[in-house]
C-alpha positions, 0 to 999 in steps of 0.5 A: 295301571290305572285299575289297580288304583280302585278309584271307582271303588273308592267313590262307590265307598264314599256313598256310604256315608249318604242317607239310608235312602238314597240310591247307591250306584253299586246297588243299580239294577244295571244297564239294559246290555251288560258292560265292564264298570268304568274304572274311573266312574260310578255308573251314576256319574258315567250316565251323566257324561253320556248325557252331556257328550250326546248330540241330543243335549248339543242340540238342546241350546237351539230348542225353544222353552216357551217363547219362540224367536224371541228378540234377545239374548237372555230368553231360557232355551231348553238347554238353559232350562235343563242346567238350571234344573240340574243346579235346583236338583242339586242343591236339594239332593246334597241337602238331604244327603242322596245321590248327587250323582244320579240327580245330575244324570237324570236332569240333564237327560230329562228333556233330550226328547223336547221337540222344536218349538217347545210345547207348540212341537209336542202338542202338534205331533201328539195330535198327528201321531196316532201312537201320541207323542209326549217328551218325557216318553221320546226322551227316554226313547232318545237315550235308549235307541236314537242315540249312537245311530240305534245302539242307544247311551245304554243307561242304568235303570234309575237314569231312564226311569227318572228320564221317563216319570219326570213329566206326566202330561195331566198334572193340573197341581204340585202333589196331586192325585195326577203326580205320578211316582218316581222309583227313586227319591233323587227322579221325585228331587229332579222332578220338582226341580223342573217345576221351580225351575219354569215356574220361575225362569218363565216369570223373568221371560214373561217379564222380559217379553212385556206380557207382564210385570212383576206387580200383576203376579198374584200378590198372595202367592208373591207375599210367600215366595218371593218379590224376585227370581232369586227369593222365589227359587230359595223359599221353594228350595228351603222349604222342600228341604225342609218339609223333606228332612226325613229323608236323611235318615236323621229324623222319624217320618213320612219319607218323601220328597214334600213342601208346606201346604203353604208353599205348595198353595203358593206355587199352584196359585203361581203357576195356574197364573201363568198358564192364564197369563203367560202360556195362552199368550206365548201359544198365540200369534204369528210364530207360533201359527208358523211353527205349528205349520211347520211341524205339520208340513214336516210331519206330512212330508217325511211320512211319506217320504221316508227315504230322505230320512238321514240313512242312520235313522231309517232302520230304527222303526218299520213305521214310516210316521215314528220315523217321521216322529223321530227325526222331527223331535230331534230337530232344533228350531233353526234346522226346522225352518231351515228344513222346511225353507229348502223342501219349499214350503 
C-alpha cells in the first residue's frame, strides 16, 4: 500500500534541511476542518494542487490585469500575472532556503478573488457594496466558502493567511508604514513578488499598448533597475536576496524580507510613474466607461433578483448584495459582457 511506503514523511524530513525560519509543513497550525494527511503530499504542496485544479484559478485566464480588451495576444491577464509571481516568489524563497512549497500555494491562490475588469471591477463594487470590496479579502472568501459549492479548498492557516495580507488597498510606498505584516516570511516573499511583478509586466504592457516607450521611464529609476523586462526583474530579485540573507540562518541579523534603500527608491520612483502615466490612462476611455457600467448594471440587477443566481451560490449568504458580490467577482471578462448582452443592457 502506497502508506506504507512514507513518502509524505519522507518530504516532511526533507524540510529539515531549510532555514530555521522557515515554515515547516508539519509544524502547520492545521486546516479549518480537520482531515486525514495525504499520503503523497505536505499540506503545503496538497494546497497548491487545490489551488491549481479549482475553477477560480481556470477562470483567471479570461480576467483582465490593467488594460481591458486589449487588441493582441501578448497582454498579462490575471492568470499570466499570477504564474509570473509564483515564478519571482520562487526564485526568492529557494535562494533563502524557506518553503518553496507554501510560496507556491499562497501565489497562485492570491488573487482568486480579482473581479472582471481588474481594478476598474473592484473599485466599483467597493463603491456599491456597503461591506466594500477588496480582492485580497474575496479571495480569501473564494478558497474558504465559494469554492466546491460552499464546502470551500479547506486550506492550511499559513495559505490563507498569506491569500488575505498579500495585498492591502493603501500602500502608497514598498515597506512603508502602510505594509502591513505577513505571519510568514514565504506570505512577505510572495507579497513582494506580486510588486516586481506589476511594476515590470505592466512597463511591457504600457510599451505594447503605445502610451509609452521605454525611454520616457525615469531615467534615474531605469539607471538602477534595468533598460529591459529582464534586468528590471533580476536586479529587484538579486537584491532582495541579498539584502534578505539573514533569513537563512547562516548569517546575524535583522530577519526579514528587505531591499537596499537604493533599489527600493528606485522601484517607488517606478511605480508612483506609472500610476501617473500608465494607470490613469488605462482607467480612461470608452471600455473602461463600459466596464464600469457593466459591473454596476450587474451589481443592480442580481441585488434584487437574486434567485437567477446560480442555485449552488444562493445558500451561501442571506444578503442578497454579498451574493450579488459573490458571483459577480467571480466572473470572467467574457462572461460579464456576455451576461449583460443577454439580460439586455
Amino acid at each position: 500500500m502506497i502508506e506504507e511506503l512514507n513518502v509524505r514523511r519522507r518530504l516532511e524530513e526533507r524540510e529539515n534541511s531549510l532555514s530555521p525560519c522557515a515554515v515547516r509543513s508539519r509544524q502547520s497550525r492545521g486546516r479549518q476542518r480537520p482531515e486525514s494527511p495525504s499520503p503523497v503530499r505536505t499540506d503545503f504542496q496538497r494546497d497548491r494542487d487545490r489551488i491549481i485544479h479549482c475553477k477560480s484559478f481556470r477562470r483567471l485566464k479570461h480576467k483582465t490585469q490593467v488594460f481591458i480588451a486589449p487588441p493582441g495576444d501578448h497582454y498579462v491577464t490575471r492568470l499570466t500575472h499570477t504564474l509570473e509571481v509564483s515564478q519571482i516568489a520562487r526564485t526568492i524563497t529557494r535562494a533563502l532556503n524557506l518553503n518553496e512549497d507554501l510560496t507556491e500555494a499562497i501565489s497562485l491562490g492570491h488573487d482568486l478573488g480579482h473581479t472582471p475588469f481588474g481594478h476598474i471591477g473592484e473599485n466599483v463594487l467597493n463603491e456599491l457594496y456597503h461591506g466594500g470590496f477588496h480582492h485580497n479579502e474575496q479571495s480569501l472568501r473564494v478558497v474558504d466558502l465559494l469554492e466546491k459549492d460552499g464546502l470551500g479548498l479547506n486550506l492550511t492557516w499559513e495559505v490563507r493567511d498569506g491569500i488575505l495580507n498579500h495585498s492591502k488597498t493603501n500602500i502608497t510606498v514598498l515597506y512603508g508604514s502602510d505594509w502591513g505584516k505577513v505571519g510568514s516570511l514565504e506570505g512577505e516573499v510572495c507579497k513582494i513578488a506580486d510588486l516586481i511583478a506589476y511594476i515590470n509586466h505592466d512597463i511591457g504592457d504600457a510599451i505594447r499598448a503605445g502610451l509609452i516607450t521605454e525611454n520616457d521611464l525615469p531615467r534615474s529609476a531605469a539607471e538602477v533597475l534595468g533598460h529591459s523586462h529582464s534586468e528590471r526583474i533580476n536586479t529587484m530579485v538579486c537584491d532582495i536576496i541579498e539584502w534578505s540573507w539573514s533569513v537563512t540562518g547562516e548569517v546575524s541579523g535583522d530577519v526579514s524580507i528587505r531591499m537596499s534603500d537604493k533599489v527600493k527608491e528606485a522601484a517607488n520612483t517606478m511605480r508612483d510613474y506609472l500610476f501617473a502615466q500608465v494607470y490613469r490612462s488605462a482607467a480612461a476611455g470608452k471600455e473602461t466607461d463600459r466596464a464600469r457600467g457593466i459591473v454596476r448594471f450587474l451589481y443592480s440587477y442580481f441585488s434584487t433578483h437574486q434567485k437567477e443566481i446560480p442555485v449552488e451560490m444562493q445558500n451561501l449568504s442571506a444578503e442578497p448584495e454579498r451574493l450579488a458580490v459573490d458571483y459577480i467577482a467571480g466572473m470572467t471578462d467574457q462572461y460579464a459582457q456576455n451576461l449583460v448582452a443577454r439580460l439586455g443592457m
